[in-house]
Residue frames relative to the residue before (quaternion, step in Angstrom):
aa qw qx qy qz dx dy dz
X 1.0000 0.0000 0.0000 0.0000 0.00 0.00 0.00
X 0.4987 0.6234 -0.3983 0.4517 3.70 1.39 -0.86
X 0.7802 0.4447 -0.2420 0.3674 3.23 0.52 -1.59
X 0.6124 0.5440 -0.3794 0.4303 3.65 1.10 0.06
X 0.6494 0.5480 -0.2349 0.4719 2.96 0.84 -1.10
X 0.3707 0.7314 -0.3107 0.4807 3.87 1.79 -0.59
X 0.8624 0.3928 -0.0634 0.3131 2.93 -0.02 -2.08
X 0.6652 0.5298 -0.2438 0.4663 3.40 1.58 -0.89
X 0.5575 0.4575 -0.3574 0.5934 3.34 1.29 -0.20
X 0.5985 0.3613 -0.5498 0.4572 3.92 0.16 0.07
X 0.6574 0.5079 -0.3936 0.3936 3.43 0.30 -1.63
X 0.7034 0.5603 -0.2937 0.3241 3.94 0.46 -1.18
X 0.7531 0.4070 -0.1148 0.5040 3.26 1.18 -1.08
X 0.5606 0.3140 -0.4434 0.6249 3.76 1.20 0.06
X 0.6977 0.4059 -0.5005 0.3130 3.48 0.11 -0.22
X 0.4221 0.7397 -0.2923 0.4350 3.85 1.62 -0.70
X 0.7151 0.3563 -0.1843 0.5725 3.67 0.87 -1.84
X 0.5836 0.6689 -0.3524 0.2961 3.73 0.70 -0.26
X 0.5276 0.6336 -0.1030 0.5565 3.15 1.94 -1.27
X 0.7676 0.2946 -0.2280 0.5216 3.00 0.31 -1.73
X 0.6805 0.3554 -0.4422 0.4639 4.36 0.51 0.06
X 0.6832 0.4727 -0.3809 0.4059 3.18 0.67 0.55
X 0.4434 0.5748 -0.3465 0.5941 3.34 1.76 -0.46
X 0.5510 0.6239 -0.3691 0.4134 3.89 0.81 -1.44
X 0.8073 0.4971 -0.1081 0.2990 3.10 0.08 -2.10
X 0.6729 0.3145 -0.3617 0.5634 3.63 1.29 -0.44
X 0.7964 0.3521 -0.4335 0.2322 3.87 0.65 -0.11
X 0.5423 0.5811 -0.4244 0.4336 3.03 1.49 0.63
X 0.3225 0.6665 -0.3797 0.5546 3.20 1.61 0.25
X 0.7208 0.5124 -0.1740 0.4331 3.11 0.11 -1.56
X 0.7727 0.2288 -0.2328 0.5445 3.79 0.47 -0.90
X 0.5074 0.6484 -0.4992 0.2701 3.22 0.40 0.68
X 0.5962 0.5991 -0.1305 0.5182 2.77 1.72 -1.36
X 0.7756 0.3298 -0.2673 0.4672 3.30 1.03 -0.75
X 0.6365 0.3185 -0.5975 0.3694 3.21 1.00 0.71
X 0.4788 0.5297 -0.5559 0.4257 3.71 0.89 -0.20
X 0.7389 0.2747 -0.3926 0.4738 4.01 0.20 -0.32
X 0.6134 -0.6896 0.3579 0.1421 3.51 0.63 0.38
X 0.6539 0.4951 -0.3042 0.4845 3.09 1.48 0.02
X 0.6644 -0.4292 0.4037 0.4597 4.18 -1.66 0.13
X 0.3968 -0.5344 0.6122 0.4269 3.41 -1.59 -0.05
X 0.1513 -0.7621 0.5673 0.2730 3.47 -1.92 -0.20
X 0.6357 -0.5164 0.2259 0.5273 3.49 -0.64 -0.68
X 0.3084 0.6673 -0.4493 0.5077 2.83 1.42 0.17
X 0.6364 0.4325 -0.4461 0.4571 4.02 -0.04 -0.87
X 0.7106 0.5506 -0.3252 0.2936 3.14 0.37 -2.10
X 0.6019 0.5295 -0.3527 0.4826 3.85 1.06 -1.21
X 0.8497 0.2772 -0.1735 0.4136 3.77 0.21 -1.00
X 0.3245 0.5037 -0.4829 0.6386 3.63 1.52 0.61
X 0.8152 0.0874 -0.2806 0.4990 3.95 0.04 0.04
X 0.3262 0.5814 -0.5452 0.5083 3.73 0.76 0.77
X 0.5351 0.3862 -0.2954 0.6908 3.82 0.51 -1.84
X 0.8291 0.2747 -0.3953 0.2843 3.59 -1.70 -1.21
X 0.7083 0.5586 -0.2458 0.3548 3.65 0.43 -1.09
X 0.7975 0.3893 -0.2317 0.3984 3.37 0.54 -1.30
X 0.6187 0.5375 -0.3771 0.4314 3.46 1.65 -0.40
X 0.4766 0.6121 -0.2809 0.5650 3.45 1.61 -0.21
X 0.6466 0.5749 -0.4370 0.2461 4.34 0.49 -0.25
X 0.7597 0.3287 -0.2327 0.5105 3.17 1.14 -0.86
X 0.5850 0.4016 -0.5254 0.4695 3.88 0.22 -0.10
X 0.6774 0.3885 -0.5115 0.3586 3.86 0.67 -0.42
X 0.5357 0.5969 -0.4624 0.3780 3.72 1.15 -0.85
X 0.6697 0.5437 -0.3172 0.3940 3.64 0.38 -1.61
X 0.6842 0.3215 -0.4117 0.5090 4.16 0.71 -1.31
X 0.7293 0.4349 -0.3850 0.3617 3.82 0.20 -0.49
X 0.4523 0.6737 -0.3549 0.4643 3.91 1.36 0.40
X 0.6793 0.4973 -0.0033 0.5396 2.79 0.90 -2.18
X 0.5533 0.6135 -0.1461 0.5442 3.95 1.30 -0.06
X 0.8149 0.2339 -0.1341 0.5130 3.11 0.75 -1.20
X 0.5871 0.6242 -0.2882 0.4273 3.27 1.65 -0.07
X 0.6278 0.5568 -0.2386 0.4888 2.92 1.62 -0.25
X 0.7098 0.4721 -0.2318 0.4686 3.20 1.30 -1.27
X 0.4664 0.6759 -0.4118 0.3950 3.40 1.26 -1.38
X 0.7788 0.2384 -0.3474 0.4647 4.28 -0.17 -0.73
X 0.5506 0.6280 -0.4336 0.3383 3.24 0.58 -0.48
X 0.6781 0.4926 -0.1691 0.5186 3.89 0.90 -1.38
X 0.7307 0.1579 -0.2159 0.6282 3.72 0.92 -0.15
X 0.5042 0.4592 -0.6461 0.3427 4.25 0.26 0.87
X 0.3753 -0.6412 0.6648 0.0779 2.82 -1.91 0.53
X 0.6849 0.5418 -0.4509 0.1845 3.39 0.66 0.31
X 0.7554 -0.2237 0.1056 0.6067 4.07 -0.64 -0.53
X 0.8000 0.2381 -0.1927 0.5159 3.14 -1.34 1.34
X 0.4393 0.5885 -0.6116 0.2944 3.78 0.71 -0.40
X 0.8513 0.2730 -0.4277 0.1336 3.53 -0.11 -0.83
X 0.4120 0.5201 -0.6082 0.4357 3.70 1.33 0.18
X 0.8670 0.2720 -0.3385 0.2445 3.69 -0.13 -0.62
X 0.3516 0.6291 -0.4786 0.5015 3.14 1.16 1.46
X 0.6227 0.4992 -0.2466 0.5498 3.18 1.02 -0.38
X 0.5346 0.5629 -0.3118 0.5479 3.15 1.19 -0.45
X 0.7935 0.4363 -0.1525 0.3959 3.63 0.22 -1.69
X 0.6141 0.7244 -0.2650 0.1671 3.38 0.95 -0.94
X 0.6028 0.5498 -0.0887 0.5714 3.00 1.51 -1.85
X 0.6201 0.5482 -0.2830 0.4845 3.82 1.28 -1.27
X 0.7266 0.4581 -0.2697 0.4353 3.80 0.65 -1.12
X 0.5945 0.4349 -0.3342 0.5880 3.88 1.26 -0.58
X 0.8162 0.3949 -0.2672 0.3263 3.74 0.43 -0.76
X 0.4690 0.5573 -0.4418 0.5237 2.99 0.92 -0.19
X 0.7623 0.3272 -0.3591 0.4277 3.91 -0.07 -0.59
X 0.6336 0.3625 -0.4826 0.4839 3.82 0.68 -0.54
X 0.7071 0.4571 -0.4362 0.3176 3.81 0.65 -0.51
X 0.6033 0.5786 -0.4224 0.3504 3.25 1.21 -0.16
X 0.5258 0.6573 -0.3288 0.4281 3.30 1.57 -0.80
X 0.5604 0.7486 -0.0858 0.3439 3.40 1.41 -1.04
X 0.7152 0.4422 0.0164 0.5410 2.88 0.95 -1.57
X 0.7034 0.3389 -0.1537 0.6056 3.88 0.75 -1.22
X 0.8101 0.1879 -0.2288 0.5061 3.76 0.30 -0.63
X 0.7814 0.2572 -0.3935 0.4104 4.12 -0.22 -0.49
X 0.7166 0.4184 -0.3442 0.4392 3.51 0.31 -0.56
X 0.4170 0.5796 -0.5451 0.4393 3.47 0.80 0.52
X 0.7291 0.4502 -0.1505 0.4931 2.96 0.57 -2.08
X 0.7317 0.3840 -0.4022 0.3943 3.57 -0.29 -0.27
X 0.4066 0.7065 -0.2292 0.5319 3.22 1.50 0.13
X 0.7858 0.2362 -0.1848 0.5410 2.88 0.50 -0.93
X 0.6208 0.6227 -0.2870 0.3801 3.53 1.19 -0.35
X 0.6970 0.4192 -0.1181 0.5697 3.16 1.57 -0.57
X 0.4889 0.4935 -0.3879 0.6058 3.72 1.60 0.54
X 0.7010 0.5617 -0.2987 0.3222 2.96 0.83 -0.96
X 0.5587 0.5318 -0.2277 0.5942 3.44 1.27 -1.08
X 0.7538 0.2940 -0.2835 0.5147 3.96 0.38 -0.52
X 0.4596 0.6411 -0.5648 0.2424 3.62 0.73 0.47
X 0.7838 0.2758 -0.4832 0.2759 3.43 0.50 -0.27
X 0.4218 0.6070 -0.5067 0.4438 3.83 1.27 0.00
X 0.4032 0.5724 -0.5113 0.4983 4.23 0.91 -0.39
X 0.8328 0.3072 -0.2670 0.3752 3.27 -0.49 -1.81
X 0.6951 0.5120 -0.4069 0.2986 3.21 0.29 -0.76
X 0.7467 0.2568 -0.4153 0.4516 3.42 1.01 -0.36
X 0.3126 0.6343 -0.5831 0.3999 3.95 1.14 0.09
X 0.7535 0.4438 -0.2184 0.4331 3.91 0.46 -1.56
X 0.4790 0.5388 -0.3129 0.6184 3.58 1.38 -0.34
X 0.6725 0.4605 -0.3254 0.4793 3.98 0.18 -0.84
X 0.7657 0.3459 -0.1336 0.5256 3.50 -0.05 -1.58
X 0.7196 0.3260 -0.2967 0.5365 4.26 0.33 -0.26
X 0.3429 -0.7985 0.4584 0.1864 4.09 1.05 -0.21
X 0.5561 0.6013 -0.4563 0.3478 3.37 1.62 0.34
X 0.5726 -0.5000 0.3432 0.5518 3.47 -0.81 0.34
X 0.4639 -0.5196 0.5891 0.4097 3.69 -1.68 0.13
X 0.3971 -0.7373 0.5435 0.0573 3.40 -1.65 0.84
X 0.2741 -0.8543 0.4411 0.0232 3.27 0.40 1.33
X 0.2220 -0.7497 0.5659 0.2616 4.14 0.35 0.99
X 0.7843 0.1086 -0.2592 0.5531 3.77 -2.06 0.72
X 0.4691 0.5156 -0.6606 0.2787 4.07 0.23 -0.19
X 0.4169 -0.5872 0.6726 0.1704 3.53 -2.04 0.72
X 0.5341 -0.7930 0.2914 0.0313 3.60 -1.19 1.46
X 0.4106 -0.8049 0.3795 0.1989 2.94 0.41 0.78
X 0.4879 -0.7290 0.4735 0.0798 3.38 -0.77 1.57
């Protein structure tokens, strides 16, 4: 059962970092554009930075969690030598896999977006810091001598 519960934590967590570099990859996208157009991000970006990262992320996660249960699905009903260690195996895999999928497509979006959101104004400030070439002002910071 250990050794399931193993495997479902790799599969969960590469599929997890996959998201989150794809979430990455559109908001660094995203501020690019807004500094070539010169303008702040909003929540608005932050929302459609995980529209782009996310939505390219539904179906390879649907298809690996298919392609999973197809595998796991005979396993959990054979009867032949060894079936029941590799039930124990499959079991934990055939339940995790769907909360992790739930995981993956729905909270780590959102917390995503919850955690752009809070760093939008340190973003602009260095977007407005990029495109103007002054240094970025850091508020309560102590001056250097």
């Amino acid at each position: 059962m250990l050794v399931g519960f193993i495997a479902l934590a790799g599969v969960a967590v590469e599929t997890a970092i996959v998201m989150l570099l794809y979430l990455n990859l559109a908001w660094e996208k995203r501020k690019k554009s807004a500094l070539e157009e010169r303008r702040t991000l909003t929540a608005l970006d932050v929302e459609q930075v995980v529209f782009e990262g996310a939505l390219l992320r539904v179906r390879p996660k649907i298809m690996t969690v298919a392609t999973i249960f197809a595998g796991l699905i005979p396993i959990m009903y054979g009867h032949g030598t060894g079936s029941e260690i590799m039930q124990r195996i499959a079991a934990p895999m055939v339940g995790g896999m769907a909360t992790a999928t739930l995981l993956t497509l729905l909270v780590i979006p959102s917390i995503f977006v919850i955690w752009k959101r809070f760093a939008l104004s340190r973003v602009n400030r260095e977007l407005a810091a990029d495109y103007t070439g002054a240094p970025v002002s850091i508020p309560n910071a102590v001056p250097s001598e």
